[in-house]
Each structure stands twice: as structure tokens, then as C-alpha cells.
SENUFI-470385 format. One line per field, with one value per residue (C-alpha): residue in three letters; x, y, z negated. Coordinates in pm, 1 decimal. Each point is the difference from the previous one (the first is absolute). Layout:
REM SENUFI-470385
code	ala, ...
east	X, ...
north	Y, ...
up	Z, ...
REM end
This chain:
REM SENUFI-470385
code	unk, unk, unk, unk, unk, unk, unk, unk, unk, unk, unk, unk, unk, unk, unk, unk, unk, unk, unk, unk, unk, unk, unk, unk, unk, unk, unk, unk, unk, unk, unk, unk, unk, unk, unk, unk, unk, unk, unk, unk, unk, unk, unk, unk, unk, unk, unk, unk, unk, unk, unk, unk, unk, unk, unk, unk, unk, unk, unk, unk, unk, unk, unk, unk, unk, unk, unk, unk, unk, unk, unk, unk, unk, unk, unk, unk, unk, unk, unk, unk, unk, unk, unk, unk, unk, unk, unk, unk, unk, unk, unk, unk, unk, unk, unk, unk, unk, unk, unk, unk, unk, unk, unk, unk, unk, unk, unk, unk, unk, unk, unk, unk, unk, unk, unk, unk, unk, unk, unk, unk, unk, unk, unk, unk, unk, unk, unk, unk, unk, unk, unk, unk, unk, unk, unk, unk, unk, unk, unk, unk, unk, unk, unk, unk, unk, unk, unk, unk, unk, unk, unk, unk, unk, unk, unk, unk, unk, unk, unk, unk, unk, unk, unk, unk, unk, unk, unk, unk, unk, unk, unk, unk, unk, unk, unk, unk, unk, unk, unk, unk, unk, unk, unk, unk, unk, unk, unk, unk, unk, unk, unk, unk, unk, unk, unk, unk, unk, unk, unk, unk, unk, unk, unk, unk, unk, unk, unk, unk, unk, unk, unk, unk, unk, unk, unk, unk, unk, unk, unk, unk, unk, unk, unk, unk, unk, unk, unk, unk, unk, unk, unk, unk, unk, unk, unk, unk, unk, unk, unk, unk, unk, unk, unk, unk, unk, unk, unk, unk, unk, unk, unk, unk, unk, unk, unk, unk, unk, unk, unk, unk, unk, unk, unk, unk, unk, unk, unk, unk, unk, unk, unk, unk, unk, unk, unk, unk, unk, unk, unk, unk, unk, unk, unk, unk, unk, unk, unk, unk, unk, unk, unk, unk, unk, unk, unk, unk, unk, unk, unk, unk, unk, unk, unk, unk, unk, unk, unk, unk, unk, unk, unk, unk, unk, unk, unk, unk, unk, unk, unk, unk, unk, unk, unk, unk, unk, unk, unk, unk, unk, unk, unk, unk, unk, unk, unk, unk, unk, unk, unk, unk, unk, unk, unk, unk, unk, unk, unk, unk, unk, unk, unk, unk, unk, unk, unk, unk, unk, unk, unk, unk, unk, unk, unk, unk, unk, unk, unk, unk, unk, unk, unk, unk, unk, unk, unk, unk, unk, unk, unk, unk, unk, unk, unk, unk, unk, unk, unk, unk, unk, unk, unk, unk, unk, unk, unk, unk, unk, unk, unk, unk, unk, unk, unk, unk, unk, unk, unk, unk, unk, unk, unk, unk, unk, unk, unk, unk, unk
east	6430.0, -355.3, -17.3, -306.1, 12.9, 94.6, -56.9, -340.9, -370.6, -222.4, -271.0, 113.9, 218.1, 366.2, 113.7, 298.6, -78.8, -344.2, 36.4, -108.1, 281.6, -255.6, -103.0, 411.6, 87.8, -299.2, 91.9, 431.3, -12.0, 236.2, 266.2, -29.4, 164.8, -216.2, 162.1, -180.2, 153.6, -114.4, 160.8, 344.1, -111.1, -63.9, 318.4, 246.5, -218.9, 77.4, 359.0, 85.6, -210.6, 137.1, 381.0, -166.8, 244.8, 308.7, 183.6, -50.6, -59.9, -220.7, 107.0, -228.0, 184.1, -167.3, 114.6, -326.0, -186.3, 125.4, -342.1, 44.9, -409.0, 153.8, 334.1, -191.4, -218.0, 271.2, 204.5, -324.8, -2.2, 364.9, 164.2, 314.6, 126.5, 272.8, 46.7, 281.3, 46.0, -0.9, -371.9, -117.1, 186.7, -213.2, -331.6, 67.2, 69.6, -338.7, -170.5, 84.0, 233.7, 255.9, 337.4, 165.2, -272.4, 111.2, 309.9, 124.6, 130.2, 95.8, 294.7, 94.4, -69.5, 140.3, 194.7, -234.9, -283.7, 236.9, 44.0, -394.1, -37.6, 307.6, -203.2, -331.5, 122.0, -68.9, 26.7, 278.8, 120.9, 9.5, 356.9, 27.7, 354.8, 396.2, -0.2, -376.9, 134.9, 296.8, -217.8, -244.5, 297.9, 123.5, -326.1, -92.5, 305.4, -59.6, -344.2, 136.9, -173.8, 59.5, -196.1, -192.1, 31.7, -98.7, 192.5, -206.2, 105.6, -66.1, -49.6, 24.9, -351.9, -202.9, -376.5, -218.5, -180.1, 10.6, 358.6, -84.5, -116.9, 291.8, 292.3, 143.4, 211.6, 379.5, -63.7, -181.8, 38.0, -108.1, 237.7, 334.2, 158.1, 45.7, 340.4, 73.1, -122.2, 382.1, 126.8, -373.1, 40.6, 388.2, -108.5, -270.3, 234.4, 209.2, -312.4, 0.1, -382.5, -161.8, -181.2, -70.1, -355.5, -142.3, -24.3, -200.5, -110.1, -301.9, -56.6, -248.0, -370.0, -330.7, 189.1, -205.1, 217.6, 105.5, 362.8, 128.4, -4.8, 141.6, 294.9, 48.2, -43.8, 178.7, 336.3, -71.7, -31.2, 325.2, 145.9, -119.6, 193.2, 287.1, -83.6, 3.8, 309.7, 169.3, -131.5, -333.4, -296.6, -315.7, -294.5, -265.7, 23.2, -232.9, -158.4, -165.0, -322.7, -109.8, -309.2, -225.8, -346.3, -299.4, -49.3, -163.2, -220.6, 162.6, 322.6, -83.5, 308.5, 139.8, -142.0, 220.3, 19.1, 151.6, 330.3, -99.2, 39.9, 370.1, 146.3, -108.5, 188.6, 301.6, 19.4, -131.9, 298.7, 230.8, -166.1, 32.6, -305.3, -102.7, -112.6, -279.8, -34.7, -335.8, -162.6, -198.6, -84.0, -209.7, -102.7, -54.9, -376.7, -122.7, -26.3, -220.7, 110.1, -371.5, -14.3, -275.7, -49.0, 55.0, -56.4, -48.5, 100.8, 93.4, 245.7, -19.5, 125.6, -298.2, 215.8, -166.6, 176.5, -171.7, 168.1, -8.6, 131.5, 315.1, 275.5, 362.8, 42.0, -220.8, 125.5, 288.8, 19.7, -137.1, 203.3, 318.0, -11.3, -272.8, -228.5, -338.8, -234.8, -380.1, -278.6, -320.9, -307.5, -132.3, -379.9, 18.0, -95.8, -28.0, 130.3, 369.2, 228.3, 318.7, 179.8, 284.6, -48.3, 254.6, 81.0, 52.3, 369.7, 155.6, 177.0, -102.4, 132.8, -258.7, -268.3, -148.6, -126.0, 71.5, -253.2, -182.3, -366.2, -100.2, -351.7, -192.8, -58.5, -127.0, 184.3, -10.6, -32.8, 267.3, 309.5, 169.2, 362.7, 34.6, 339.8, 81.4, 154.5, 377.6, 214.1, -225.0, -79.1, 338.1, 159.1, -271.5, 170.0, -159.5, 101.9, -220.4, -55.6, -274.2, -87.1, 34.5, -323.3, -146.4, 11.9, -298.6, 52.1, -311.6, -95.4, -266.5, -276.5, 244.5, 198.0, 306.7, 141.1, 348.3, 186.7, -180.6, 9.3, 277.9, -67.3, 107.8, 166.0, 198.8, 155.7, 194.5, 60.2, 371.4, 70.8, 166.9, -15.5
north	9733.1, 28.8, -135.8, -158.1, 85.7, 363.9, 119.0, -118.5, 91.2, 137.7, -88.8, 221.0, 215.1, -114.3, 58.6, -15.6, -174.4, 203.4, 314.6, 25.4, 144.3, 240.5, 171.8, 25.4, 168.0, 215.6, 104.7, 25.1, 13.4, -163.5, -102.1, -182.8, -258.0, -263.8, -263.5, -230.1, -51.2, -327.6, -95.6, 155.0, -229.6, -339.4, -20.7, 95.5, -241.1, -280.6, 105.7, -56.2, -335.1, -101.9, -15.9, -39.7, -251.9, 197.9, 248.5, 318.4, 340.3, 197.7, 302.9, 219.7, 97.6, 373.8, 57.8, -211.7, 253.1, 279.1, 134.1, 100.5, -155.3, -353.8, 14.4, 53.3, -293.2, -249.6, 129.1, -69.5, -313.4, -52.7, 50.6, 193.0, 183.3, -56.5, 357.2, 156.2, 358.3, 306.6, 39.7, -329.3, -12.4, 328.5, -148.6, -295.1, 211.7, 192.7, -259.2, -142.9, -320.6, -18.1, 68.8, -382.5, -157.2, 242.8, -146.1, 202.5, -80.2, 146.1, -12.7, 369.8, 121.7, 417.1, 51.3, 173.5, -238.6, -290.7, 295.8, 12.9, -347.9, -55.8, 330.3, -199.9, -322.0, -210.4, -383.1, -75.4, 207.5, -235.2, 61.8, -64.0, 87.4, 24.4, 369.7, 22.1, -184.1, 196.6, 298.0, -132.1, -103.9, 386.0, 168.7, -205.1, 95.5, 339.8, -35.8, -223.3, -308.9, -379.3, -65.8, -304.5, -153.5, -274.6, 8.8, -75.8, -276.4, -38.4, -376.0, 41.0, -221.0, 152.8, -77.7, 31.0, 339.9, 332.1, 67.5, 347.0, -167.4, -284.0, 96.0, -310.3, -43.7, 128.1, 226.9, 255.8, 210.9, -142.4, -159.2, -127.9, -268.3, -332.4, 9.5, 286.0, -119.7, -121.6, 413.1, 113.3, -224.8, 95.6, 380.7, -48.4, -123.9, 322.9, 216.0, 100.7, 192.7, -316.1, -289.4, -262.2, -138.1, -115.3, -176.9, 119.5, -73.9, 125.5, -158.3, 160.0, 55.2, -187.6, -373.7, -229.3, -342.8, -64.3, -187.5, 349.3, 101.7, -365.9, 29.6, 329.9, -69.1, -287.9, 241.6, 213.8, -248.5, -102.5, 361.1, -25.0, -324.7, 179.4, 311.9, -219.9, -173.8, 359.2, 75.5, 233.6, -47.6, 8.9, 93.1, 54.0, -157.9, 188.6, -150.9, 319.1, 8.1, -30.4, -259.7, 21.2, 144.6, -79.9, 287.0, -251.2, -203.5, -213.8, -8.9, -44.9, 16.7, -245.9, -55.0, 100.5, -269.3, -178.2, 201.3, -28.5, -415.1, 72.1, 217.9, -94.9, -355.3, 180.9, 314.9, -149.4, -213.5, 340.7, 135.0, 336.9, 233.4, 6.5, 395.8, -23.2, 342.1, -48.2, 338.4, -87.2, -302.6, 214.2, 273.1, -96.5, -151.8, 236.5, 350.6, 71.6, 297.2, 210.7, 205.7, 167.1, -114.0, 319.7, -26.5, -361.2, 29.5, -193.5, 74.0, -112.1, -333.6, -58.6, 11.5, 68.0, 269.3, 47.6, 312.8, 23.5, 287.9, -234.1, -132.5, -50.4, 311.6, -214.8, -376.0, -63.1, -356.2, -77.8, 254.4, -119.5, -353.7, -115.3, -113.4, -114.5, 158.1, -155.1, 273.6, 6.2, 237.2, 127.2, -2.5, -375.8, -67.0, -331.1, 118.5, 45.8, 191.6, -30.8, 301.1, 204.6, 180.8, 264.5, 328.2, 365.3, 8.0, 113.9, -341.3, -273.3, -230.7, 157.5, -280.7, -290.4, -253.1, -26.8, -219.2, -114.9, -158.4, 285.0, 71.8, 190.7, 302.1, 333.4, 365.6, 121.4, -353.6, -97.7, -293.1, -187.3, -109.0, -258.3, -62.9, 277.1, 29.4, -43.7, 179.3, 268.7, 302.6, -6.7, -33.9, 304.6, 332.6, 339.0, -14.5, 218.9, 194.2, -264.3, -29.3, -296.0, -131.4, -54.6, -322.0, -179.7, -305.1, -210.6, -184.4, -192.0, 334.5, 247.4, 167.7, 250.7, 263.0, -74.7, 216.7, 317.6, 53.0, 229.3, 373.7, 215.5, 256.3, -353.5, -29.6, 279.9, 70.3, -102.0, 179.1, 402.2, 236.0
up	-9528.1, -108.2, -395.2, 1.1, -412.4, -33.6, 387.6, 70.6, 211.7, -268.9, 249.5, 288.4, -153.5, -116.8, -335.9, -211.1, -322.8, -106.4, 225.1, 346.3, 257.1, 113.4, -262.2, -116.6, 351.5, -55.1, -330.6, 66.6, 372.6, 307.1, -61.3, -255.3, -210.0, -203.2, -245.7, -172.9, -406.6, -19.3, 313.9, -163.6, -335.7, 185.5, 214.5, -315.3, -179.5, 289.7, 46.5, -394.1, -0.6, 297.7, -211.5, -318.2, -64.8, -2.5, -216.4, 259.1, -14.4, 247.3, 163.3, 220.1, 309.4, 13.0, 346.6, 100.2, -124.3, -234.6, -112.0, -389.4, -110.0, 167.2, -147.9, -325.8, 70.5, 8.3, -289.2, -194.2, 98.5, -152.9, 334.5, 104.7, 253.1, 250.2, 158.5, 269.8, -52.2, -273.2, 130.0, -52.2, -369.8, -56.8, 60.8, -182.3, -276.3, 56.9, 26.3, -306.3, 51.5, -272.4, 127.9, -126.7, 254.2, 298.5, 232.1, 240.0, 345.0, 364.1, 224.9, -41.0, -343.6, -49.7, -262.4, -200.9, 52.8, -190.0, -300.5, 13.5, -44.4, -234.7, -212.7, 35.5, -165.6, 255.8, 1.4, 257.0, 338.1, 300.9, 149.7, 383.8, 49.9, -127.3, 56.1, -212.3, -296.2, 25.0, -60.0, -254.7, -224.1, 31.5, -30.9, -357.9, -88.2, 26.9, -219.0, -229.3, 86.7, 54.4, 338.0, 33.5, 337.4, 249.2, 352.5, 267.3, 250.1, 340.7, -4.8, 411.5, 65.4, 290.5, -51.9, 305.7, -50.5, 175.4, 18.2, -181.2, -314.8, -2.1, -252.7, -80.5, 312.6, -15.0, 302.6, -216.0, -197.0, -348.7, -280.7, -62.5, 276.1, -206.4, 102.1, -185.4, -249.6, -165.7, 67.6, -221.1, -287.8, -8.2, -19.0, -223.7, -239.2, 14.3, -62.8, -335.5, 21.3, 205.2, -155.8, 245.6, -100.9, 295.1, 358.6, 248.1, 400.7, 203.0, 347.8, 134.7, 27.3, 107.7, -70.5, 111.1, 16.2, -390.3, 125.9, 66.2, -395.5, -74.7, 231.6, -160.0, -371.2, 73.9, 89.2, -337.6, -200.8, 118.9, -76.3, -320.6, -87.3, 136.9, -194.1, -343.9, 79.0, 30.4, -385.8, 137.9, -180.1, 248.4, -128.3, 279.8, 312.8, 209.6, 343.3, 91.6, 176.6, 372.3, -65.7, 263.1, 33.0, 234.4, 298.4, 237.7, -63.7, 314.2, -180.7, -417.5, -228.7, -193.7, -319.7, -308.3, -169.2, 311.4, -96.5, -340.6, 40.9, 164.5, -201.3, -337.4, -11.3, 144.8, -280.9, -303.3, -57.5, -1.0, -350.0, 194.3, -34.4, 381.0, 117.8, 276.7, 220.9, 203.2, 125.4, 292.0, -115.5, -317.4, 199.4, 405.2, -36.4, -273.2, 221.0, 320.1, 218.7, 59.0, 331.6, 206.7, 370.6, 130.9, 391.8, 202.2, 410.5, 240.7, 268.0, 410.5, -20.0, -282.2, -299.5, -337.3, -264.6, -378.8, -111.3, -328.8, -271.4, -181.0, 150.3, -0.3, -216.8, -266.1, 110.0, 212.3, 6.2, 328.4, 160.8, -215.4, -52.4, 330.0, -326.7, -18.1, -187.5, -3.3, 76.1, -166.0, 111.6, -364.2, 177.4, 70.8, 380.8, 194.2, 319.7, 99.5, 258.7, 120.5, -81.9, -102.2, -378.8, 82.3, -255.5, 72.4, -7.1, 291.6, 43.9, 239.0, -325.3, -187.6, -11.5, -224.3, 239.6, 395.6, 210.7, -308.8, -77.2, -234.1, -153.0, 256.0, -190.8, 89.2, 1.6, -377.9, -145.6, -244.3, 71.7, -303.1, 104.2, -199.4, -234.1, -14.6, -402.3, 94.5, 212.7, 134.2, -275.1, -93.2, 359.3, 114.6, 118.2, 116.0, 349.2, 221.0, -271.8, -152.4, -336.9, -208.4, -108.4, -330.0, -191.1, -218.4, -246.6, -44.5, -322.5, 33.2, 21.4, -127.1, 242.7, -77.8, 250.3, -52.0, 260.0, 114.0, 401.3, 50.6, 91.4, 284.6, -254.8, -145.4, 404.9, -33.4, -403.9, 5.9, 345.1, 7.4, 283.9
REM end
């Protein structure tokens, strides 16, 4: 998605905020990932208007995108952090966020990753299982500590989205069955370390249709009259995140306060601080992917290939999830092709756009793949032996190197022969 605001034609040349793409890859080089602060600012700014109305508490999911100069970003802003490993606890921490405004989630915690966050002081551990709040119970035991805790439940609503980013439906892998619920309030009860605090569900991401979170909310909030009646006070009921984002201009996204209108009247009655999770949401529209048009050809039947110098080592998306991203020449031009933008991954997966109307750009000129902020830096890998590429954050003029393009030397540092 091209933001007319913060991605923009500074006559020919597109820019993020003040600084033109072209002089950034000339200065960093390709690969490169651009994010725009502002663009970070203005959707946390929407999202919290959006529920203005109701007693909530924002959590950055960091799995969107895990870089420590964004995390910091949004804990300035008074947000926290929803994170799923040791790791992500650990850059939270780095980055600043306050341990009481970090929760932390994920279907398989290790036992020494619920320690770390027990250590850390933490606001709650998500449970997802009998077995995991057997073993939270034991291990704050062993540190002397009361452990705050919110079970997650799988409220069993499928939403129409990629089946890969659905987790709301009982046939994965995510969250207590509701009708187990009965066996997990019974053991909570025996648990002398475990403080049951909170009421959680997450179904899935890129949400377009609102009725899937009521017909969800609507089964916690009926767990959570049941969870009074058995003596439990609830403090945080949390609806997790999943709000949708525009990739395609052919398909926009539901405006937030669309869900915002539905879920309000429904949670304000509880007097239950809600917990919001978005990630992609924050982060999807606020980061371009930079990369060089390395070769153009065309093959017998007249097919047209851009190869250019990132791909599904830097965003895997397309290849994962089929997704669209929009592509943008950063020297504007009139004319378009029908092409392929394919990387230089051994992988016939490894592309961006198949059969597209692209900007009919020359060998060496630069491509923007737009959207880019969630789900690719963090989801990037050094297969082939490829580097991961640097990252810049753009304020306005000012423009920060905040993850140096990995080295050679940094491929094999950890490795012994």
C-alpha cells in the first residue's frame, strides 16, 4: 500500500516522510528496510482513539516486528508489550518497556523461559494448557513467587483468513478447549503458586468481518460470569489482536473503529480492564522493503522476470501466505509491464509478484515493496548463505541506522569445525 502521507513522489523520486529512497539505498545499500516513525505514531494514535471509550490497555505484539528502536517507540508512547519467548522478553527489556506492562504468551513456553519471566516481574503468563499451569505453579514455587495468570481459551470461532494465521478454531493448536474449561478452574484452585488474573482468546490474524470478535467475546464474557460465580476475580479480559491492515488497495481493511463500535457496548458493562494485542495492525504500513533490479529477461513463451537482490530470505510472505504486496518503482515511471519480481533464492517460491502490472523500470533502478513493517525482518533467515539487510527508521529528515547489515564473519561466528 502506497501512503499517500508518509510514502510519497517527491517529484519523481519516492520518499519516506523527508528522505528520498534513493539517496537511503545509496547511503545503506540493498536490502534494505525503511520505516517511517510517524507512520508507527499515527496508527497507535488511531488504535487508542478508536477504543477511547474503554478501560484497556495496549500491548505491542513484538512478533510483528521485533526491532528494539520500534519496540522503544511504542513504550514511549505508554504502550506495552505482548511477547512469546525468552528472546522477545529480552528485547523488551532492552528496549526499555517496564516489566508490569510486558505479558507473555505462546503455546510451548520451556521451563526456564517461565523462570525468566517469573525473575522479570512480568504482568501475567498466558497459560495454554493443564500440563503448562501444572508447571508454572511448580516453577514459582521453586522461586518463591505467586504467578499472575490469564488462561487462554480457544473460543473455537474460525474467521475467514489464511488458514496459517487462524488460531481461534479448536483444530489448532492454540488455547484451552471451552470444555475443559470445568477440569482448569478445578486445578487452578489446587495451585497454591497460581493467581488466576485474567481471560484471554486470539482468533487469528488480518480480521476483516467484526461478527467474528463478537461471537467470540461473546463466549468469554460468558467464561467470565462463570469464572465469578466460582469465587475468581478477573481482572483483564484480553481480546488479543488480529485487526486488519490494507495490502491491496483492491481489498482495503476494515476500519478500526468498526470493531471499536462492536466491542465497546459488549465489554464496557464487565468493569474488566480490556488488553488489546495488535502487531501488524501498528507496524504492516509503516516499512517498505528496498531492492535493486538486478537483471530483467524474458523467457520463449515471452514471459517477463525482474530479478532483484531481496527476497524470501528478507520477506516470506508471498511465498508463505500467497500475499499481496503492492510494488512501487522509487524513479516514478508512467509505463507498466507485466511481470514476475522474482529474488535470488534458489526456490521457485522465492518471488513478490507473479504476472503483475509493475513500474517499467530499468536494470539497476530501485523497487519499494510496499508493507512491508510486519512479519518480514523478523521472519528473515540466512538461507543460501544471504545476509540480512540493514534497517533505517525515518523521522521526518532524521534518519537512524537501527540494525547494521549483517557481515560474512557474523554467518559463521557461532559455528566450530
Amino acid at each position: 500500500m502506497l501512503d499517500s502521507n508518509l510514502f510519497h513522489y517527491n517529484g519523481t523520486t519516492l520518499s519516506c516522510d523527508e528522505a528520498s529512497l534513493a539517496e537511503l539505498a545509496r547511503t545503506f545499500g540493498t536490502p534494505l528496510f525503511v520505516t517511517s516513525a510517524k507512520s508507527l505514531i499515527d496508527s497507535y494514535r488511531v488504535f487508542e482513539l478508536a477504543f477511547d471509550a474503554l478501560p484497556h490497555f495496549t500491548c505491542y505484539s513484538v512478533k510483528a516486528n521485533f526491532n528494539l528502536s520500534i519496540i522503544k517507540t511504542f513504550a514511549e508512547l505508554g504502550c506495552g508489550c505482548d511477547v512469546n519467548s525468552g528472546g522477545e522478553l529480552f528485547r523488551a527489556l532492552q528496549a526499555g518497556v517496564s516489566p508490569n506492562r510486558i505479558i507473555f504468551a505462546g503455546v510451548g513456553k520451556k521451563p526456564e523461559e517461565i523462570a525468566y519471566a517469573l525473575e522479570s516481574g512480568v504482568l501475567m503468563l498466558k497459560a495454554e494448557s493443564l500440563s503448562e499451569l501444572k508447571a508454572i505453579n511448580q516453577i514459582a514455587g521453586e522461586h518463591g513467587k505467586t504467578a499472575s495468570v490469564a488462561i487462554r481459551i480457544n473460543p473455537n470461532v474460525t474467521a475467514e483468513t489464511h488458514p496459517y494465521i487462524t488460531t481461534g478454531d479448536s483444530k489448532e493448536k492454540f488455547g484451552i478447549d471451552e470444555a475443559e474449561l470445568p477440569e482448569v478452574f478445578a486445578l487452578i484452585r489446587q495451585l497454591q503458586n497460581i493467581r488466576l488474573i485474567g481471560l484471554d482468546m486470539h482468533i487469528g490474524s488480518q480480521i476483516f468481518d467484526p461478527e467474528y470478535y463478537v461471537a467470540a467475546t461473546e463466549k468469554l464474557l460468558t467464561i467470565l460470569n462463570a469464572s465469578k460465580a466460582l469465587g475468581f476475580v478477573i481482572e483483564f479480559l484480553d481480546i488479543g489482536g488480529g485487526f486488519p491492515v490494507t495490502y491491496d488497495p483492491l481489498k482495503p481493511a476494515t476500519p478500526i473503529r468498526h470493531f471499536a463500535e462492536k466491542l465497546i457496548p459488549m465489554l464496557l458493562p464487565t468493569g474488566v480492564k480490556v488488553i488489546f494485542e495488535p502487531g501488524r495492525f501498528l507496524v504492516a504500513n509503516a516499512s517498505v522493503l528496498l531492492t535493486k533490479i538486478l537483471y530483467k529477461k524474458r523467457n520463449h513463451t515471452g514471459k517477463e522476470f525482474f530479478v532483484v537482490d531481496a527476497g524470501m530470505t528478507e520477506l516470506i510472505r508471498p511465498a508463505l501466505y500467497q500475499s499481496h504486496h503492492e510494488i512501487q518503482s522509487v524513479t516514478r515511471h508512467e509505463n507498466t509491464i507485466i511481470a514476475d519480481v522474482v529474488g535470488p533464492v534458489c526456490e521457485s517460491s522465492d518471488f513478490f509478484a507473479r504476472h503483475r502490472a509493475v513500474p517499467d523500470a530499468q536494470e539497476g533502478e530501485l523497487l519499494a515493496v510496499m508493507s512491508s513493517g510486519a512479519y518480514a525482518a523478523v521472519m528473515s533467515s540466512n538461507y543460501n548463505g544471504r545476509l540480512r539487510p540493514a534497517e533505517v527508521l525515518v523521522n521526518g529528515s532524521e534518519v537512524k541506522l537501527v540494525r547494521k547489515r549483517e557481515t560474512y564473519e557474523q554467518l559463521v561466528q557461532n559455528e566450530l569445525v
